[in-house]
C-alpha positions in Angstrom: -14.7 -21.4 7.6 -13.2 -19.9 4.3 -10.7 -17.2 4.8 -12.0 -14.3 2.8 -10.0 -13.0 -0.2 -8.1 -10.2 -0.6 -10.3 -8.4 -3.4 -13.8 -9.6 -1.5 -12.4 -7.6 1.6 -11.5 -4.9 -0.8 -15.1 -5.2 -2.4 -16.6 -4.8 0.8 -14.4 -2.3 2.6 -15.2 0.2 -1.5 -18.1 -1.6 -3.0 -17.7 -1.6 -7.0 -14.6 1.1 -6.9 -12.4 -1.4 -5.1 -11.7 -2.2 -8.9 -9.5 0.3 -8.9 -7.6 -1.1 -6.5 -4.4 -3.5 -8.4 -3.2 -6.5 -6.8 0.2 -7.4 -7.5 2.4 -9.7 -5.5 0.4 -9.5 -3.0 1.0 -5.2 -2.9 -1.6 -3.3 -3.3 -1.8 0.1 -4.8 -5.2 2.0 -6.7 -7.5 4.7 -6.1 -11.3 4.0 -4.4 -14.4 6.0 -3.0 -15.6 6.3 0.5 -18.8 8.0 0.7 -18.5 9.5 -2.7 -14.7 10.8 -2.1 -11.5 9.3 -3.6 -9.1 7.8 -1.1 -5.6 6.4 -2.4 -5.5 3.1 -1.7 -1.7 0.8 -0.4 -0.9 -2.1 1.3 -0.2 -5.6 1.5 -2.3 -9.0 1.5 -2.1 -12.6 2.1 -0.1 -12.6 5.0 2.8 -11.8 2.9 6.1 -10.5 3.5 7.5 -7.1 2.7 10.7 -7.0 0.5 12.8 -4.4 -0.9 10.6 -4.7 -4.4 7.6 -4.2 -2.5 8.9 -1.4 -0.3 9.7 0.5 -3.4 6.2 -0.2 -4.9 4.2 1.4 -2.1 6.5 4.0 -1.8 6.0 4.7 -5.7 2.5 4.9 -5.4 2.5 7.5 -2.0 4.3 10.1 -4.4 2.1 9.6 -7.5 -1.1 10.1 -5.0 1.0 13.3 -3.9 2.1 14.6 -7.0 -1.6 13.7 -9.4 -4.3 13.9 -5.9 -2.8 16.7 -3.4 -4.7 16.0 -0.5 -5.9 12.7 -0.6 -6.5 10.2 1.9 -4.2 7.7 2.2 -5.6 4.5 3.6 -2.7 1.7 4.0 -4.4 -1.7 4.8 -1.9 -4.5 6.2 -1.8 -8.5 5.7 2.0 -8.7 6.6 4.2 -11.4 8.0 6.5 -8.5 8.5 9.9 -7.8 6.5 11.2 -10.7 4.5 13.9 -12.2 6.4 16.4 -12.8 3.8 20.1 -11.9 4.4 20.3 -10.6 0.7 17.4 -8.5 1.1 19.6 -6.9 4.0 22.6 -6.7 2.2 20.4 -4.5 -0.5 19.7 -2.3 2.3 16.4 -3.7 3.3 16.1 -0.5 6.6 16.5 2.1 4.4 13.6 0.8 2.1 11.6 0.8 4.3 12.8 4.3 5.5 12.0 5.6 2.2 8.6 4.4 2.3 8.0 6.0 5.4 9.9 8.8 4.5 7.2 9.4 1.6 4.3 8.7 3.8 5.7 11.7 6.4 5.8 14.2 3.2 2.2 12.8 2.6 1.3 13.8 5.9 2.9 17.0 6.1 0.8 17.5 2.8 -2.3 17.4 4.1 -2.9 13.6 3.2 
């Protein structure tokens, strides 16, 4: 059996608004509808594994969804292999990327996200 794609789980999961919904490097980041409401929209796909870049890129996306859509649900979807293990990611700090992105996600919640 096929292994379903990331954008036909997408498409199934938000129907034709999953097309907000960007794809990049396996990260993804967009806005979609649930019954009728917007949700933001992060995670990753393809069984991939998270860096520092992608780290980052979520993180970005959890403050522009605070700053431009106070209140919105966050859904965070997760294909992961886990964090990249790459001994220059660590020296770059790898931990406190990911802290950041969770940091972000905490000021979400405390929000009302």
């Amino acid at each position: 059996m096929k292994k379903p794609t990331a954008r036909s789980l997408l498409a199934k999961l938000f129907g034709p608004s999953a097309r907000g919904i960007s794809i990049e490097k396996s990260v993804l980041a967009g806005y979609a509808k649930v019954r009728g409401s917007t949700v933001c929209v992060i995670g990753t796909c393809d069984g991939t594994y998270v860096d520092n870049a992608a780290a980052l890129r979520l993180a970005a996306h959890v403050i522009e969804c605070i700053e431009k859509h106070p209140k919105t649900p966050i859904v965070m979807l997760v294909d992961s292999a886990g964090q990249q293990p790459n001994r220059v990611a660590e020296m770059l700090g790898l931990a406190s990327y990911f802290g950041h992105l969770l940091s972000c996600l905490e000021l979400a919640r405390r929000k009302g996200h």
